[in-house]
DRENDO-1510 file (C-alpha; in Angstrom, 1 decimal, always signed):
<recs>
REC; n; res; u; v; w
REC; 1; UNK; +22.5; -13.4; -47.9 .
REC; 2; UNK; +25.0; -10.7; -49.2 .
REC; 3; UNK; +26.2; -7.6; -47.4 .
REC; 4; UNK; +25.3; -5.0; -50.1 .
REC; 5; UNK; +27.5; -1.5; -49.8 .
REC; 6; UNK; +26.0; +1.5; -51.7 .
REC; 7; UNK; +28.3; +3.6; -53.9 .
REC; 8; UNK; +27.3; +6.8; -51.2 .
REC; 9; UNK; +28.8; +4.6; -48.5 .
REC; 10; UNK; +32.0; +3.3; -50.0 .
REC; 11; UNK; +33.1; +6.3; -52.2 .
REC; 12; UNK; +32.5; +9.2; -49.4 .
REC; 13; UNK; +35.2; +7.0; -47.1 .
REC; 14; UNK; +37.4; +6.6; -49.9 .
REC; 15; UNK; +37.9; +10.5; -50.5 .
REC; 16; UNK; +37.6; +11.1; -46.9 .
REC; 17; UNK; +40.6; +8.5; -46.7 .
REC; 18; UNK; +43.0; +9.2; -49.4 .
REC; 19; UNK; +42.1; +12.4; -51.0 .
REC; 20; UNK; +42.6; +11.5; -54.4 .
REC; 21; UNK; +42.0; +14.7; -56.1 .
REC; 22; UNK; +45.3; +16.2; -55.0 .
REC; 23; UNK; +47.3; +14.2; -53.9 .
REC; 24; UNK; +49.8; +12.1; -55.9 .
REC; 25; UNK; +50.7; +8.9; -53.5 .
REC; 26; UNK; +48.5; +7.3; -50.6 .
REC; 27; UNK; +47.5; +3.9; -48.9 .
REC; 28; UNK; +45.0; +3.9; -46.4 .
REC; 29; UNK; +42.6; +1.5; -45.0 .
REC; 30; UNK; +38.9; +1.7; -44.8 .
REC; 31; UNK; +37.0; +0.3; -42.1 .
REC; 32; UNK; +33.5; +0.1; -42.7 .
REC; 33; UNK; +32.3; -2.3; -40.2 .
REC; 34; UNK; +34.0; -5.6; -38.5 .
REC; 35; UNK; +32.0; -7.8; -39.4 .
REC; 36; UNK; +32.6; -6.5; -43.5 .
REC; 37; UNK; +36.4; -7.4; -43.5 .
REC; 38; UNK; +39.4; -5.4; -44.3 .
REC; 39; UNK; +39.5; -3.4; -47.5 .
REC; 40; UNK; +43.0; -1.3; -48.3 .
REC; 41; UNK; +43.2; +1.3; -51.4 .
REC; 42; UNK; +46.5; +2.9; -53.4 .
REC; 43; UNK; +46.1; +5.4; -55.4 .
REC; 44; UNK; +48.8; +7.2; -57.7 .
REC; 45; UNK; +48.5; +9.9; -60.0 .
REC; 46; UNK; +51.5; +10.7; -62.8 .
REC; 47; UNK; +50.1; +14.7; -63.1 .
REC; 48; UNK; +50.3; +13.9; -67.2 .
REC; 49; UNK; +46.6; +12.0; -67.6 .
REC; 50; UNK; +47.4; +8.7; -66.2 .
REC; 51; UNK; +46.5; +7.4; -62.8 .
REC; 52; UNK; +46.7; +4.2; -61.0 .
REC; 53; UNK; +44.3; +2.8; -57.9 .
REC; 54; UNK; +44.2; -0.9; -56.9 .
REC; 55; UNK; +42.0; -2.5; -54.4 .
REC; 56; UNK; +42.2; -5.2; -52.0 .
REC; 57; UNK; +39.7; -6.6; -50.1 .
REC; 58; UNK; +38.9; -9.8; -47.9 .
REC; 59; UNK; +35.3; -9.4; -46.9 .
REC; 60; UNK; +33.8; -11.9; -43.9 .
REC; 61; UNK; +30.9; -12.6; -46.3 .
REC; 62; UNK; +29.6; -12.2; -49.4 .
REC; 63; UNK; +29.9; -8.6; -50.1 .
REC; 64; UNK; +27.8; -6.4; -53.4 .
REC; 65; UNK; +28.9; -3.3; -54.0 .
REC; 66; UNK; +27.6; -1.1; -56.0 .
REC; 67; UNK; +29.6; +0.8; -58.9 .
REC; 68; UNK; +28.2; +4.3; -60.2 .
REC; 69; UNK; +30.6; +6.1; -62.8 .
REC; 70; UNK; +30.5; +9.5; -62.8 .
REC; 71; UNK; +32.7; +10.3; -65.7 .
REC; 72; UNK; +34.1; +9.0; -69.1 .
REC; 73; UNK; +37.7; +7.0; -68.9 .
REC; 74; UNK; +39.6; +4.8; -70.4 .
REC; 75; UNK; +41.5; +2.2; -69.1 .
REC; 76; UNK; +43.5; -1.1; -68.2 .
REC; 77; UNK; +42.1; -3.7; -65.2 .
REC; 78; UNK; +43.7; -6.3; -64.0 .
REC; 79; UNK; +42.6; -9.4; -61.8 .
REC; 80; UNK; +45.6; -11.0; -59.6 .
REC; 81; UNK; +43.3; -12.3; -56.2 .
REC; 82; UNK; +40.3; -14.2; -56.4 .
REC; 83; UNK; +37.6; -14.8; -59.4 .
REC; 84; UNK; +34.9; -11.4; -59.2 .
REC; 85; UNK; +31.4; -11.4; -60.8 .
REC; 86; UNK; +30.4; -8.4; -62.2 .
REC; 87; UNK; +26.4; -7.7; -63.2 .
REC; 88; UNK; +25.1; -4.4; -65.2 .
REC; 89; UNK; +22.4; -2.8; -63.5 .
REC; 90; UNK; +20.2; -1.9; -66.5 .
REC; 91; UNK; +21.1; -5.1; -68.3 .
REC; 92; UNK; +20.8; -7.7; -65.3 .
REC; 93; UNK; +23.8; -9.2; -67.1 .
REC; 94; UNK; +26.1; -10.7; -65.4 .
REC; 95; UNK; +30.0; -11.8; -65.7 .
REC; 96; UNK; +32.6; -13.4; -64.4 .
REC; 97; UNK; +36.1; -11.7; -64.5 .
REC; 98; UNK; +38.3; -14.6; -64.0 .
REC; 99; UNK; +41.9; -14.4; -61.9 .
REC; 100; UNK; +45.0; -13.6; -64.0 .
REC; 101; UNK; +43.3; -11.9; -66.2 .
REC; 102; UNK; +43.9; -8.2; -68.2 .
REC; 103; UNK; +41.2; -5.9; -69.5 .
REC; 104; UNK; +41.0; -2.8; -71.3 .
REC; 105; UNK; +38.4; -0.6; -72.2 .
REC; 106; UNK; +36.1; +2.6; -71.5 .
REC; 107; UNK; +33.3; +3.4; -69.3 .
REC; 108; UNK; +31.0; +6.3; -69.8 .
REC; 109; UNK; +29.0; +8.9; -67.5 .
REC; 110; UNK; +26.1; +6.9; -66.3 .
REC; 111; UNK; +27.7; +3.6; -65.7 .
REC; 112; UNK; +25.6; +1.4; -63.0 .
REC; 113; UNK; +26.8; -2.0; -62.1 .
REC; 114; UNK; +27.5; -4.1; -59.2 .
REC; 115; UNK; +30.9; -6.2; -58.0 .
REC; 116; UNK; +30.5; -9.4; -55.8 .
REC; 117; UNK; +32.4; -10.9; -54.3 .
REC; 118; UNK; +33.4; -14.3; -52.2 .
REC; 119; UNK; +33.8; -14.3; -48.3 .
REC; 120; UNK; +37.2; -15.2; -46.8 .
REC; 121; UNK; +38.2; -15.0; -50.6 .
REC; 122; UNK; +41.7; -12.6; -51.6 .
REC; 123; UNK; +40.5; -10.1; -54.2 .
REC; 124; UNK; +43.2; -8.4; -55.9 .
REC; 125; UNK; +42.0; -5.0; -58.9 .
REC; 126; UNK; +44.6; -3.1; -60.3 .
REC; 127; UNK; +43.0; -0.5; -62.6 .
REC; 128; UNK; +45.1; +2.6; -64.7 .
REC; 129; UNK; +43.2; +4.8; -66.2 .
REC; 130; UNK; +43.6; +7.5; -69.1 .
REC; 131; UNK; +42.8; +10.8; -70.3 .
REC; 132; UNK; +40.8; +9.8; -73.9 .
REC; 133; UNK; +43.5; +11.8; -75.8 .
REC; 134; UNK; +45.9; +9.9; -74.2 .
REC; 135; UNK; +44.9; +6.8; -74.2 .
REC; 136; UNK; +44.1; +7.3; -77.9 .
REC; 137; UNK; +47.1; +8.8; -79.0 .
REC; 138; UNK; +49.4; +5.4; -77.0 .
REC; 139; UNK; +47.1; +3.1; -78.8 .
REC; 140; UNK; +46.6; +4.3; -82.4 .
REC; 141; UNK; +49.4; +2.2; -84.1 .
REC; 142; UNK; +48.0; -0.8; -82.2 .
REC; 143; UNK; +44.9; -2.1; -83.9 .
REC; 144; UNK; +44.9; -5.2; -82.3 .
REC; 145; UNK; +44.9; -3.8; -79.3 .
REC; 146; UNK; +42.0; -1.4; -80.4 .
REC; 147; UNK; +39.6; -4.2; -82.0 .
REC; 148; UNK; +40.5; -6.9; -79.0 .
REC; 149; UNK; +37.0; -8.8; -78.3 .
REC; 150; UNK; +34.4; -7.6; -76.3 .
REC; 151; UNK; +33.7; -9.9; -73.2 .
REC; 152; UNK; +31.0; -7.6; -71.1 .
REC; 153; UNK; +29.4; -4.7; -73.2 .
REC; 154; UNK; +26.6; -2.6; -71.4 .
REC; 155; UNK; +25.3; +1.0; -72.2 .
REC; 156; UNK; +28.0; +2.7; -70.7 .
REC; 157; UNK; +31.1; +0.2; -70.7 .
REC; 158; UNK; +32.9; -1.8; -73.3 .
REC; 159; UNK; +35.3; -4.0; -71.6 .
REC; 160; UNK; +37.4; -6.3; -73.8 .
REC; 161; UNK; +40.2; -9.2; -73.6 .
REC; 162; UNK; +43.4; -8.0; -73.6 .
REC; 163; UNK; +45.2; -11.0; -72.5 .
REC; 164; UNK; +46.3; -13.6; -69.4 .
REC; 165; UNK; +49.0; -11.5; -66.9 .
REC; 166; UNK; +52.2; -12.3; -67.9 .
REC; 167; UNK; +55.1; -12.9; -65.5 .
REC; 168; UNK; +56.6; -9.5; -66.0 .
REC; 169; UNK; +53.1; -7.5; -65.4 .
REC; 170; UNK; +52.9; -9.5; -62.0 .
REC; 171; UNK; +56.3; -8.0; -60.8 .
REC; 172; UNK; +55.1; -4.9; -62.2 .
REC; 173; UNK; +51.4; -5.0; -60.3 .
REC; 174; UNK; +53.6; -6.6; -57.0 .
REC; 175; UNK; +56.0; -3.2; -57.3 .
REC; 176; UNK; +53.1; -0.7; -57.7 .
REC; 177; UNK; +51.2; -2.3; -54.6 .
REC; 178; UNK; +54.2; -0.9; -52.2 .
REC; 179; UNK; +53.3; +2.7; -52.5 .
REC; 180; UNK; +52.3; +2.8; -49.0 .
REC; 181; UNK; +56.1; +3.5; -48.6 .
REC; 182; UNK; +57.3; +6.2; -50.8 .
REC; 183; UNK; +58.4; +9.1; -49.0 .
REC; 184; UNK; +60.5; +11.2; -51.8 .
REC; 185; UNK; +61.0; +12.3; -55.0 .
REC; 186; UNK; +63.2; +10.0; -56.2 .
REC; 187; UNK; +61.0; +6.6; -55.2 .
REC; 188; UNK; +58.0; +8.3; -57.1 .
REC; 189; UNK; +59.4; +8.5; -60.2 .
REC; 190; UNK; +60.6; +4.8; -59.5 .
REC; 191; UNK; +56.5; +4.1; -59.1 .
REC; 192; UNK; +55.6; +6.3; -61.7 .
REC; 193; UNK; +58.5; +4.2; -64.2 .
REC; 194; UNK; +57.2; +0.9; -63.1 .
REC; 195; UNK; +53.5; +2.3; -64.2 .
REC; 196; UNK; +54.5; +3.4; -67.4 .
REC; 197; UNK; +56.7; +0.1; -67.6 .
REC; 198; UNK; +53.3; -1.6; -67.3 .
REC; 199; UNK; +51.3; +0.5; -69.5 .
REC; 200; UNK; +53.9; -0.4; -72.3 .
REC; 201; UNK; +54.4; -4.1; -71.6 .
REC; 202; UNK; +50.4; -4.2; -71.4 .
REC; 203; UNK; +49.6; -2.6; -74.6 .
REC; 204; UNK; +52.1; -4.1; -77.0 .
REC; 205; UNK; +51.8; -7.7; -75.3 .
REC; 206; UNK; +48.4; -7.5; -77.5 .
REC; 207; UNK; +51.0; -8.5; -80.5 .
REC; 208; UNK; +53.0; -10.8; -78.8 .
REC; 209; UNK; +49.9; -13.1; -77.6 .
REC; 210; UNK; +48.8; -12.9; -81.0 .
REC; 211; UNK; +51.6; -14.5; -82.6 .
REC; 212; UNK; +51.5; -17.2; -80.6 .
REC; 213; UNK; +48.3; -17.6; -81.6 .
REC; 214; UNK; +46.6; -17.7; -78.1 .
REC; 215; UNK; +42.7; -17.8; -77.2 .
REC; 216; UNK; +40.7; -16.6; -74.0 .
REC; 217; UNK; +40.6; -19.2; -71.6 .
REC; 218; UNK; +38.1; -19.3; -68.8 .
REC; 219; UNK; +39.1; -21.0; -64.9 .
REC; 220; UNK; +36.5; -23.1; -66.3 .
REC; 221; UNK; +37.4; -23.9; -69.5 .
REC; 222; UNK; +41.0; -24.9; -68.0 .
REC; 223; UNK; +39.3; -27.5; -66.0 .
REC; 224; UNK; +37.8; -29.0; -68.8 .
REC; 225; UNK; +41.1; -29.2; -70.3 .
REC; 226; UNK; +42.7; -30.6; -67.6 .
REC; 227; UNK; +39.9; -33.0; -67.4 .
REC; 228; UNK; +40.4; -34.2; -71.0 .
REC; 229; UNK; +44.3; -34.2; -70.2 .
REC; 230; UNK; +43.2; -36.9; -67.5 .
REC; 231; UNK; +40.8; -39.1; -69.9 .
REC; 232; UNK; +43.6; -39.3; -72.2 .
REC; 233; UNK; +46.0; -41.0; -69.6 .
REC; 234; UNK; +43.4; -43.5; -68.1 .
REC; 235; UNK; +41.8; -44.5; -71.8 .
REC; 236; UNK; +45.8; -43.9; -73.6 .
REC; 237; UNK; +45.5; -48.0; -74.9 .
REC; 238; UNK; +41.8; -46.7; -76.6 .
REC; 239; UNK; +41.8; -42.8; -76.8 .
REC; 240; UNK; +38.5; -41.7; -77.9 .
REC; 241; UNK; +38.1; -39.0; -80.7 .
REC; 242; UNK; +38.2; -35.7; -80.2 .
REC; 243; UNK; +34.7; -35.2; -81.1 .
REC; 244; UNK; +34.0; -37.2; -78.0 .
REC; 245; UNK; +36.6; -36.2; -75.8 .
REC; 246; UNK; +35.5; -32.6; -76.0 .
REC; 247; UNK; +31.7; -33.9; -75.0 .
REC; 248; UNK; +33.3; -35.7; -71.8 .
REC; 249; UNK; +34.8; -32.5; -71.1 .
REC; 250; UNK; +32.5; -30.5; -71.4 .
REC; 251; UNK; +34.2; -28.0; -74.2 .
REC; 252; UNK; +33.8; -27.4; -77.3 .
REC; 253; UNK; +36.1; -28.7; -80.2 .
REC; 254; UNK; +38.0; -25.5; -81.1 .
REC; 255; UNK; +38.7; -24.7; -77.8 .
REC; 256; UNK; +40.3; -28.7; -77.1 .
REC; 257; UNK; +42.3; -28.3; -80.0 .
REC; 258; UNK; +43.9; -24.8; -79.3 .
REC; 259; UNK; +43.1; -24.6; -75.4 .
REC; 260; UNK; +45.1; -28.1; -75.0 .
REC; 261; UNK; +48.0; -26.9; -77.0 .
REC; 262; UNK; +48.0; -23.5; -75.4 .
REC; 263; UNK; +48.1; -25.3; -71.7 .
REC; 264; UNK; +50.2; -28.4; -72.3 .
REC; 265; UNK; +52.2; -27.4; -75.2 .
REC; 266; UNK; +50.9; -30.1; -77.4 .
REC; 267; UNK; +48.6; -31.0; -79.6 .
REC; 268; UNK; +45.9; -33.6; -77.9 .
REC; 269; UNK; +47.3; -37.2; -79.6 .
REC; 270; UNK; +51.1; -35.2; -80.0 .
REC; 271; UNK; +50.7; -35.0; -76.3 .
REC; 272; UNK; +49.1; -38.7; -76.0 .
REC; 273; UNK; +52.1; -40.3; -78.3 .
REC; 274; UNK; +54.7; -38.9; -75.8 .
REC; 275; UNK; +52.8; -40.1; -73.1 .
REC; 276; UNK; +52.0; -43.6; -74.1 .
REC; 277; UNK; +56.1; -43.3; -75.3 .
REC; 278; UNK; +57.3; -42.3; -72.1 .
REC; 279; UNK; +55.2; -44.9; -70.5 .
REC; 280; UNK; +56.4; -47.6; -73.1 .
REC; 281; UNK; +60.4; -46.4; -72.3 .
REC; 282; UNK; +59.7; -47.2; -68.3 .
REC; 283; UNK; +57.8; -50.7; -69.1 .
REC; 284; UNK; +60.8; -51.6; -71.4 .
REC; 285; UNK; +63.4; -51.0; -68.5 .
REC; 286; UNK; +62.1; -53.7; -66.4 .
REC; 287; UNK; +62.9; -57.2; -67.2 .
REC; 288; UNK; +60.0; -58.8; -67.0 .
REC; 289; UNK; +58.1; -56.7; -69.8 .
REC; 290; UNK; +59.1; -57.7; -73.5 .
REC; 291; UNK; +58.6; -55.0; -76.8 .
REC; 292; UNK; +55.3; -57.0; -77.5 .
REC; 293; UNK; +53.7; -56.3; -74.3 .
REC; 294; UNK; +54.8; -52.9; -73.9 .
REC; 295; UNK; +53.8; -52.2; -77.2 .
REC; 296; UNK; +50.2; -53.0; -76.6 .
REC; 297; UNK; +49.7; -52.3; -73.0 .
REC; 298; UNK; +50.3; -48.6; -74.1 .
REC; 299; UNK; +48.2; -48.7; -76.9 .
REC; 300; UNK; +49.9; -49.8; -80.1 .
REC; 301; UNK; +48.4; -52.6; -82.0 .
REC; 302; UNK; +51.2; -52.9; -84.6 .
REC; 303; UNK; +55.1; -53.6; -83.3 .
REC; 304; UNK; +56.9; -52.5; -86.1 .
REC; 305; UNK; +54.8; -49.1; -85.8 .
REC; 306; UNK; +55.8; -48.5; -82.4 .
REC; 307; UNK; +59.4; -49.3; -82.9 .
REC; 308; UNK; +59.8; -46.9; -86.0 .
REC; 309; UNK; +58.0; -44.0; -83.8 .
REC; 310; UNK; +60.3; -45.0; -80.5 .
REC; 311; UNK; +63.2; -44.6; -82.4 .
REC; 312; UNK; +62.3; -41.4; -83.9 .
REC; 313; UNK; +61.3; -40.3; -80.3 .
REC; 314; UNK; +64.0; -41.3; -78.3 .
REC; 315; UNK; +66.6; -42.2; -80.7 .
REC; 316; UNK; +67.1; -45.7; -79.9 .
REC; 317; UNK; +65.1; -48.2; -81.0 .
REC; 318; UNK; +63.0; -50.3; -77.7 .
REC; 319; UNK; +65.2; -53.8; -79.1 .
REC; 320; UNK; +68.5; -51.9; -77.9 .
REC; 321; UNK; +67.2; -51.2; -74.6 .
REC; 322; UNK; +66.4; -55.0; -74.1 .
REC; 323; UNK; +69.9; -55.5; -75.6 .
REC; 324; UNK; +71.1; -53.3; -72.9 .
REC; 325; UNK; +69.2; -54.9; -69.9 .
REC; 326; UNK; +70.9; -58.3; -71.1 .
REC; 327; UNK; +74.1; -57.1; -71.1 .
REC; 328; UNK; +73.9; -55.9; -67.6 .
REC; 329; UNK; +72.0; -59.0; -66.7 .
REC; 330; UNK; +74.9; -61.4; -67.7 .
REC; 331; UNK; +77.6; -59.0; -66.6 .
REC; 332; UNK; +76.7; -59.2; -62.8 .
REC; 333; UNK; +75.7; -63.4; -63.2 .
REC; 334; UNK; +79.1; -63.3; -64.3 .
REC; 335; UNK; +80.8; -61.7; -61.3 .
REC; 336; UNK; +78.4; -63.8; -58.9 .
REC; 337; UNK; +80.1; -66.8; -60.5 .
</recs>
C-alpha cells in the first residue's frame, strides 16, 4: 500500500523550510517522517518573472502526493532521476513521465493531480517557471516550440513534448542543483546565467530536434527497439520483414522505422547489412572459412552479391583478404623451412 502525503502536509513544510516568497536562494531538507525517506528542495528566484525549484526525493515506499495548483504558470519540467507517474484527479487519467525527458507547458488555478512514485527509486524534477507575459513574449518567434504535442491534457494543465535532455541541459540541471552553496553576489548571477543558459538552450533545441527529424520515444518503446535490434542478430541469415519484426517487438511500424534509426543510427536492414558485413569480414580472417561459406552463414544466398556489397563496404573485395591470409600462410612455412 502507498504512503499518500496531502498537499496541506507537504506545502506548509516547504514554506516553513525555504521561504520562497522572499527569498532568492535556499536548500533545505524536509523531514516528514523516517519511515517516508529523505526529500531535499532548491529554490531560486531571478526577481524578473522567472524562477527555478527542483525536487529530489528517495521515499522508503511507495509514496502519492498530492498536487493542488493555486495559480496560473507557465513552465519548463524536466525528468533526470527515476520514471514518475502522474494521474489527474478529475480525469482519473493517468501518465507516465519517463526519465530524460523535457516538458513544457501551463497549469491553471484549480489544478488537482497526484505524483507517485517508486520506493528506494532516485527521483530527480527540475521545474522553471514563467510570468505568462514572459514566457509568451521568449517563445513567440518559436512556433514549434508553441504547437509541440500534447502528451497529458487535463482541465487545468496542458503539458507537451519538448524533447529528450540533451548533454548540455544535464550540465546545466547538475550546475543549478549546487545552490545550497551560494553565499554572494557574484555566484548568483553565475546560477541565475546557468538558468537563463537553460531556458535558451531548452526553447530553441525545439528546432534543432526537429531537423533531425526525431520522435518521442517512450523507456518502453526503447526496449522494443532494442528487442528488435536483438531479433535481427540471432535471425541475420533469415531477417524477417518489418511488418513482422515490429509484431515481435511489440511496436508499431512507424516507430521501428524512425525509432531504430533515431537509436542506432541506421536504418533496420542498413543496420543489418553492416552487421552481417562485419560478421562476414571476421569469418573471412580465419583460415578455415572460405567466401562461399561466409557468404551464406551470414545470410547471402548469391556470392557475387555479397562480394560487390563487401567491396563497396570495406573497400576490398573478401577474395583479397583470402589472398592476404595465403601470403602470410606461405611466408612463415617458408621460414620454418
Amino acid at each position: 500500500m502507498s504512503r499518500y502525503i496531502s498537499t496541506t502536509e507537504f506545502w506548509d513544510q516547504v514554506r516553513n523550510s525555504l521561504m520562497v516568497s522572499s527569498n532568492k536562494k535556499g536548500k533545505k531538507e524536509l523531514k516528514f517522517d523516517e519511515k517516508i525517506g529523505n526529500i531535499h528542495l532548491n529554490h531560486f528566484n531571478t526577481g524578473f518573472g522567472i524562477k527555478y525549484f527542483s525536487f529530489v526525493a528517495k521515499f522508503n515506499e511507495d509514496t502519492i502526493i498530492q498536487n493542488t495548483n493555486t495559480g496560473d504558470s507557465s513552465f519548463l519540467c524536466f525528468n533526470t532521476g527515476g520514471d514518475i507517474y502522474m494521474e489527474d484527479s478529475r480525469k482519473k487519467e493517468k501518465t507516465k513521465w519517463d526519465s530524460n525527458i523535457c516538458w513544457n507547458g501551463e497549469q491553471y488555478n484549480g489544478h488537482k493531480s497526484h505524483s507517485m512514485y517508486s520506493k528506494n527509486t532516485k527521483n530527480i524534477l527540475h521545474y522553471v517557471t514563467f510570468e505568462k507575459k514572459l514566457y509568451d513574449e521568449i517563445t513567440q518567434e518559436n512556433e514549434k516550440f508553441k504547437k509541440a504535442k500534447s502528451v497529458y491534457k487535463g482541465d487545468y494543465i496542458d503539458v507537451k513534448l519538448n524533447n529528450y535532455i540533451t548533454n548540455k541541459q544535464k550540465v546545466l540541471l547538475n550546475d543549478l542543483l549546487q545552490i545550497s552553496g551560494l553565499d554572494s553576489k557574484l555566484q548568483e548571477l553565475y546560477i541565475e546565467s546557468k538558468l537563463l543558459d537553460l531556458v535558451y538552450t531548452t526553447i530553441n533545441n525545439v528546432d534543432i530536434e526537429e531537423k533531425n527529424n526525431t520522435i518521442y520515444l517512450s523507456s518502453k518503446d526503447i526496449e522494443s527497439l532494442h528487442r528488435a535490434k536483438e531479433i535481427l542478430i540471432t535471425n541475420m541469415e533469415n531477417p524477417p520483414s518489418l511488418k513482422t519484426l515490429a509484431y515481435k517487438s511489440a511496436i508499431n511500424e512507424f516507430k521501428l522505422k524512425k525509432g531504430f534509426k533515431q537509436i542506432f543510427g541506421n536504418t533496420v536492414f542498413g543496420y543489418l547489412q553492416e552487421y552481417r558485413l562485419n560478421e562476414a569480414k571476421k569469418l573471412l580472417e580465419n583460415d578455415e572459412i572460405n567466401i562461399s561459406e561466409a557468404s551464406l552463414i551470414v545470410g547471402y544466398k548469391s556470392i557475387s552479391h555479397f562480394s560487390k556489397i563487401f567491396k563497396e563496404h570495406f573497400g576490398i573485395a573478401p577474395i583479397e583478404i583470402k589472398k592476404e591470409q595465403k601470403k602470410i600462410y606461405l611466408f612463415n612455412t617458408s621460414k620454418m623451412n
